[in-house]
C-alpha positions in Angstrom: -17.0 1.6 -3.9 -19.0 4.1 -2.2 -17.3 6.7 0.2 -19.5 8.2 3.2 -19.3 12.1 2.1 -19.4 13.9 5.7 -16.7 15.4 6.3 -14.5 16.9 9.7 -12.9 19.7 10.5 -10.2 18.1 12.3 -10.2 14.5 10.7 -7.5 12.5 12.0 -4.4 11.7 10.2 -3.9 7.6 9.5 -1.2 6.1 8.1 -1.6 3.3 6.4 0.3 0.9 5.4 0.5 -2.7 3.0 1.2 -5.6 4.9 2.2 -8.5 3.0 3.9 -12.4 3.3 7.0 -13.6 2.3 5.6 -14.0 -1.5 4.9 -10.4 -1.6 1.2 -10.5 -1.9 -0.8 -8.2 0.5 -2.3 -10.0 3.5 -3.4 -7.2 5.8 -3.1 -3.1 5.8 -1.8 -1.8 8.9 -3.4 1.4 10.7 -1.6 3.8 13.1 -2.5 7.5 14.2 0.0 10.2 12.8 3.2 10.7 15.1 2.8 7.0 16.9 5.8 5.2 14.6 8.6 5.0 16.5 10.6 4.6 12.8 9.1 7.8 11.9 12.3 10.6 11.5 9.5 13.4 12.2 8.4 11.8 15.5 9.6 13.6 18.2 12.6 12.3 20.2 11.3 12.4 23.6 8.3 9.7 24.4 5.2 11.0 24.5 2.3 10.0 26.7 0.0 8.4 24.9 -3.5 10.5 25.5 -5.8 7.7 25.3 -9.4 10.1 25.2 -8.0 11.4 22.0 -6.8 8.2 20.5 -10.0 7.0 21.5 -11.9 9.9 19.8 -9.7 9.4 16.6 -10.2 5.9 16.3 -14.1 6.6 16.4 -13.6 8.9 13.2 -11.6 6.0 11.7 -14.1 3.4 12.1 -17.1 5.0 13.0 -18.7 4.8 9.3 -16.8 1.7 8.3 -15.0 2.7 5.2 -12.2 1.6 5.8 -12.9 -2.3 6.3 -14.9 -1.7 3.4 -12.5 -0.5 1.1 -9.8 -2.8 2.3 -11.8 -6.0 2.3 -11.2 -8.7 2.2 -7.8 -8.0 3.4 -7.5 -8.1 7.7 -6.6 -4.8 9.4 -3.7 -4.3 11.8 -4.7 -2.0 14.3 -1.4 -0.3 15.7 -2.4 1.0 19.6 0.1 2.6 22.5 -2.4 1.9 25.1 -5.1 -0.8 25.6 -7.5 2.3 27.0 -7.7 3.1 22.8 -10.0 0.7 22.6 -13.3 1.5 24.2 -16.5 -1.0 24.1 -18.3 1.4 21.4 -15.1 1.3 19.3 -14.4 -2.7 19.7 -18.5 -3.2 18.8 -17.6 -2.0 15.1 -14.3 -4.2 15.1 -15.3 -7.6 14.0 -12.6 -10.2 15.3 -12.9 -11.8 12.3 -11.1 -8.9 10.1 -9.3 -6.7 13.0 -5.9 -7.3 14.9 -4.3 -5.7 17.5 -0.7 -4.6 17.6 -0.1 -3.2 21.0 3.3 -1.8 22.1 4.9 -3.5 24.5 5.1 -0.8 27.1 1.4 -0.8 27.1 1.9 -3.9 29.5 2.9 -1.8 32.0 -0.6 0.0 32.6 -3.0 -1.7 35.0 -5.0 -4.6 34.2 -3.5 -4.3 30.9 -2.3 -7.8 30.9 -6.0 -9.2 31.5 -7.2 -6.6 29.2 -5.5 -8.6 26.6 -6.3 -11.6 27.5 -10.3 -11.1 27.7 -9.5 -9.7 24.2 -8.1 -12.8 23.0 -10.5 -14.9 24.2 -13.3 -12.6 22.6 -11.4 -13.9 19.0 -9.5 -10.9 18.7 -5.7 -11.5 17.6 -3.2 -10.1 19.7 0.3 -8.9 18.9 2.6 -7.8 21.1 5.0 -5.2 19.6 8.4 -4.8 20.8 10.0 -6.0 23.8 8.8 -6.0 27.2 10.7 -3.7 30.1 11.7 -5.5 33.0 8.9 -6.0 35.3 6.2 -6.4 32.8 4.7 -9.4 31.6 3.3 -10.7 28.4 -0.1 -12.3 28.1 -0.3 -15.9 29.1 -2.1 -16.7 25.9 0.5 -14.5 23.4 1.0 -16.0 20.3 2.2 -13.6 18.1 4.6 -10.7 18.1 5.3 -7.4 16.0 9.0 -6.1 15.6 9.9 -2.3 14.6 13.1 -3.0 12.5 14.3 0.4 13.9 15.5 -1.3 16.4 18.3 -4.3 16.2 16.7 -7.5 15.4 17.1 -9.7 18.7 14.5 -12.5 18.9 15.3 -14.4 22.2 13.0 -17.0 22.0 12.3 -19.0 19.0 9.0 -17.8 17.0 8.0 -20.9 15.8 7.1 -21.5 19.3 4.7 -19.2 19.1 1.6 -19.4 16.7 1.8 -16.3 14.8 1.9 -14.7 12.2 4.4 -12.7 13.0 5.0 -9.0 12.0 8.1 -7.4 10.7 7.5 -3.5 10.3 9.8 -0.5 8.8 11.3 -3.7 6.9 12.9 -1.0 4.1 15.5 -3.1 2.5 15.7 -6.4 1.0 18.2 -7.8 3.8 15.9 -6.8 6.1 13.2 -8.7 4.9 15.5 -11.5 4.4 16.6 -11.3 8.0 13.0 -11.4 9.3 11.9 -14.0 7.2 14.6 -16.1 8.5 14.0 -14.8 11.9 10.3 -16.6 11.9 8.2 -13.3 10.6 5.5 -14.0 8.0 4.1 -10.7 7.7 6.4 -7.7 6.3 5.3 -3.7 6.2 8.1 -1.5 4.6 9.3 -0.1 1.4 12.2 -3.2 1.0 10.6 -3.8 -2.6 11.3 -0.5 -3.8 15.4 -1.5 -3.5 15.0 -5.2 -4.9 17.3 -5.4 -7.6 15.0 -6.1 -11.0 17.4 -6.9 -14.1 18.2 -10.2 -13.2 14.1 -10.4 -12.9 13.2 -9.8 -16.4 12.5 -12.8 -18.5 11.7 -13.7 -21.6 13.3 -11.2 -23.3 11.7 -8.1 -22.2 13.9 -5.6 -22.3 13.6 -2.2 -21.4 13.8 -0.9 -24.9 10.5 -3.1 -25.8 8.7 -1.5 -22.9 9.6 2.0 -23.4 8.6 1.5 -26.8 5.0 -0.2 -26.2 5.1 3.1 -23.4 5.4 5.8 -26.3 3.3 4.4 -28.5 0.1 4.8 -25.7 1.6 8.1 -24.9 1.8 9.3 -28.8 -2.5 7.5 -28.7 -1.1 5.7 -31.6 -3.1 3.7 -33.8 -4.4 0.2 -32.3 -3.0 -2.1 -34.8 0.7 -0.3 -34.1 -0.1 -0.8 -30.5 -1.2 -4.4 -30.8 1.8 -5.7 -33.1 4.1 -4.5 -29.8 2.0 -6.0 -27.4 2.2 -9.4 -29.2 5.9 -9.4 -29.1 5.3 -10.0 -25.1 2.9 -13.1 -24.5 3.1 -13.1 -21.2 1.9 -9.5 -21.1 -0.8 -10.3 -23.9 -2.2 -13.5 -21.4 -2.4 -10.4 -18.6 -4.7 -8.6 -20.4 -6.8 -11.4 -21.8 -6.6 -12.8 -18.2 -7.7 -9.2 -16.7 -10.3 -9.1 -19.4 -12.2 -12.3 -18.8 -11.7 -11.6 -14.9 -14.7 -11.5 -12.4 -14.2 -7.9 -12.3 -15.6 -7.4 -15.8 -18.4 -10.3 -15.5 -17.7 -11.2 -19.5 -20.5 -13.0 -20.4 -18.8 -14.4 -23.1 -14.7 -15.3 -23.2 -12.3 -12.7 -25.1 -9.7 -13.8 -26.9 -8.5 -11.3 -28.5 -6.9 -7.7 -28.4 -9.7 -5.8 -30.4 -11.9 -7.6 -28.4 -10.4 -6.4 -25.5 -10.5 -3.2 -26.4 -13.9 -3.1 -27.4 -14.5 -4.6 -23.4 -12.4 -1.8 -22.0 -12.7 0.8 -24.0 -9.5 2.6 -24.9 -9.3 5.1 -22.1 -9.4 2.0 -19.4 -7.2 -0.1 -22.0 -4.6 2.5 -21.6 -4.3 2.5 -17.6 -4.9 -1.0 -17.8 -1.3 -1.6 -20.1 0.0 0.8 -18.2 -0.1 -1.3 -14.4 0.0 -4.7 -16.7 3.7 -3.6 -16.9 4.6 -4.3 -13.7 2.5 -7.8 -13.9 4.8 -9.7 -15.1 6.1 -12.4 -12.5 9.8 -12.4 -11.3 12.0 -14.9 -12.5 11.7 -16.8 -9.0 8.1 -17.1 -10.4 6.6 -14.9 -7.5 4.9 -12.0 -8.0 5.8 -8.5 -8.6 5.9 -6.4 -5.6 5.8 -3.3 -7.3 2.7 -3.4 -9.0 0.0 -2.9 -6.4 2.3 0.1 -5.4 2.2 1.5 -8.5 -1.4 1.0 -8.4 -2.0 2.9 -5.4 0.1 5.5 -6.1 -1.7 6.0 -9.3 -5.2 5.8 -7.7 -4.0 8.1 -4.7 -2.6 11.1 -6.7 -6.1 11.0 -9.6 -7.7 10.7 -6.3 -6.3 14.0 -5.3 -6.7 15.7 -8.5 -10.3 15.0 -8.4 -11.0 16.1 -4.7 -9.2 19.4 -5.9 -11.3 20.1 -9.0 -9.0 18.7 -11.5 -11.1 17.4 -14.6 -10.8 14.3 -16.8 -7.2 15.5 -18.0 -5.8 16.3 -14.6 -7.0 12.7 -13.4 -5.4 10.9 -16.1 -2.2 12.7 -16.0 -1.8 12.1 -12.3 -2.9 8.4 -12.8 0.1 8.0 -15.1 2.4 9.5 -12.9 2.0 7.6 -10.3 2.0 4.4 -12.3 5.5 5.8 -14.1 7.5 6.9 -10.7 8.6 3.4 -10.7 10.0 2.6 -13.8 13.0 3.5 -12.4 12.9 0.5 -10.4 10.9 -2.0 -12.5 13.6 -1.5 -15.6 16.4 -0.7 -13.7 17.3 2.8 -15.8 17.3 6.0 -14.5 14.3 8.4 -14.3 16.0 10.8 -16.5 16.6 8.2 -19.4 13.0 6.8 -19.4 12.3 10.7 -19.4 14.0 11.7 -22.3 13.3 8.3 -23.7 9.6 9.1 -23.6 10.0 12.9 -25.0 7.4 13.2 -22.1 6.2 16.9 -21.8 7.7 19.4 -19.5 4.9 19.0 -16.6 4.9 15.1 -16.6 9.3 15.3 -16.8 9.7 17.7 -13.8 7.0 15.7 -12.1 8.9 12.7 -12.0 12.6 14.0 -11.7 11.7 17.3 -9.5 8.5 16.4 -7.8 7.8 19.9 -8.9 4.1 21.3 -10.2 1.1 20.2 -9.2 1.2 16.7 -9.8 4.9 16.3 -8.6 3.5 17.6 -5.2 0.9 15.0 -4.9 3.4 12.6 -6.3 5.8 13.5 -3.3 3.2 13.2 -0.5 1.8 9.7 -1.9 6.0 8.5 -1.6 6.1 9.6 1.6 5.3 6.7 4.4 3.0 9.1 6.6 3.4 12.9 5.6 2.1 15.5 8.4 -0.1 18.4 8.3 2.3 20.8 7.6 2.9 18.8 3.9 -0.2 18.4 3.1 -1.0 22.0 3.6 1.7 22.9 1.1 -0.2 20.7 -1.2 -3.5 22.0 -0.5 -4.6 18.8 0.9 -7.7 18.5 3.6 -6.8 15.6 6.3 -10.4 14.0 5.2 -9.1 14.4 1.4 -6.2 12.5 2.3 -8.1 9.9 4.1 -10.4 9.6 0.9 -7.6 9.2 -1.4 -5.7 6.8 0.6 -8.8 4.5 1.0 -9.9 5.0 -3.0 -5.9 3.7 -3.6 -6.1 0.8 -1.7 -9.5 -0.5 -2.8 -8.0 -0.2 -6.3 -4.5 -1.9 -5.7 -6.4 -4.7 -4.1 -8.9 -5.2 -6.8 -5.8 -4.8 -9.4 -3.5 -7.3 -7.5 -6.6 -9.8 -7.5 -7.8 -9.2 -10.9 -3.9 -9.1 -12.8 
């Protein structure tokens, strides 16, 4: 995709964040300015006023050029706001209803008008979502029909959600019980880092063991010979019918079927093969037959951080080296082992090992900050990071884990 190149002094900082449903495929990507998550540790403990002329001002930046529904699409976009005064008619004129929805805190309810603010929202087709729980004294919208919850605090649902018509948003849902709590609770969408905790072993099927994977790993890493590479691969058909699949995907417009690995090869070429086995990896589908959260987050992560080395004047090498570290910070989790024995395992170089188990260097910097939920100015400084790089690389890694988790 192509990415407007003007750039701001003072871009705003976004976090972003995957939204997905209770099968673990992405639905939605959430938007919030820096410092307004109330799960955020860095967020200061006091409230803040929300300031809506600069929310309003940042939000412009945001969506002003239109990149980000772009690069998202044709996933919807949850719109986090502290006040309904965010949202001014210029802003809501490049929001179509049909892709945008609106989480508003709760205590937004207490401003003037903002109840019928809301509701002459909904009836423009815009989806509402109340998040949090009302103070006394403030009412809801007559028309709500969906709610968002910050997991932060307790979970305490006093009416029944199926009452309501959804879907309903969990957020900061970071470990499996969690998400197994809001699911049961009536939520359908979930935002949080839960995944990275699901227990794996009991996952792996068909025999593919970790030994077999670190194995088909070296052998890319060594650029061994293709013949040494396919024999491995062919002990795994499920990850053999993942390539093929990818191959003779709509994202390659094969004019012809392939059905074959030097056929694939030839399609890819080996640079893109490579990458491509790498994420296939994580492709495989659980043993409860759903798919594998982890793999469009290695695929962001990977996209993010060769992002990053590009914006910085890294060449070719640089990129690919900070691809595969991203795509590799979660083997950990995927086979169950820990980062020091898939290290060693590996006999990766000193630069790609203390990446990985130090965060340190260059790329382990950039590894750190793409980890982190929402890092601040102050971290991506250390890094040598713009805001607007950021905001490129975190739109260039989510356009490419979408595309992967529709193409795999």
């Amino acid at each position: 995709m192509q990415m407007v190149a003007t750039d701001t002094t003072h871009f705003p900082l976004v976090d972003l964040r995957a939204v997905s449903n209770c099968a673990h495929q992405w639905v939605a990507i959430s938007a919030r300015l820096a410092g307004h998550h109330a799960a955020n540790p860095a967020a200061p403990a006091t409230p803040v006023t929300p300031d809506p002329d600069a929310a309003v001002s940042s939000w412009h930046a945001v969506f002003d050029d239109n990149d980000l529904l772009t690069a998202i699409a044709p996933l919807d976009c949850v719109v986090h706001l502290r006040a309904v005064a965010e949202l001014s008619p210029p802003l809501l004129a490049r929001l179509p209803a049909s892709r945008v929805l609106f989480a508003v805190a709760a205590a937004a309810l207490e401003g003037e008008g903002a109840t019928q603010q809301l509701t002459t929202l909904q009836q423009a087709g815009y989806r509402i979502l109340i998040d949090g729980g009302a103070r006394p004294g403030a009412s809801p919208p007559p028309t709500l029909r969906a709610v968002a919850h910050d997991c932060a605090d307790a979970l305490a649902i006093k009416a029944p959600l199926a009452a309501l018509f959804g879907p309903h948003l969990a957020h900061g849902v970071n470990t499996p019980a969690l998400f197994d709590a809001c699911g049961k609770a009536g939520f359908a969408w979930f935002s949080g880092v839960h995944a990275l905790q699901a227990p794996v072993a009991e996952d792996v099927e068909d025999g593919l063991t970790a030994r077999r994977l670190l194995k088909l790993l070296g052998l890319l890493l060594a650029d061994a010979d293709t013949r040494d590479i396919e024999t491995q691969l062919k002990q795994d058909p499920a990850l053999c019918y993942h390539l093929l699949r990818l191959v003779n995907s709509a994202a390659f417009a094969a004019a012809t079927p392939i059905h074959d690995f030097a056929q694939a090869i030839d399609r890819l070429g080996r640079r893109q093969l490579m990458r491509w086995l790498q994420l296939l990896l994580y492709a495989r589908p659980r043993a409860d037959g759903l798919q594998n959260p982890l793999l469009p987050v290695a695929a962001r992560r990977a996209a993010q951080i060769e992002s990053l080395c590009k914006q910085q004047g890294g060449g070719r090498d640089a990129q690919d080296l900070g691809f595969q570290i991203g795509v590799f910070s979660l083997l950990d989790v995927l086979l169950g082992m820990p980062m020091a024995d898939i290290v060693a395992a590996l006999m990766l170089p000193p630069d790609s090992a203390g990446a990985l188990l130090g965060r340190s260097g260059p790329v382990g910097r950039l590894l750190a900050l793409v980890e982190c939920d929402a890092p601040g100015a102050a971290a991506l400084a250390e890094a040598a990071v713009t805001p607007r790089q950021w905001w490129l690389s975190q739109l260039q890694a989510f356009h490419w884990a979408i595309q992967v988790s529709r193409n795999v």
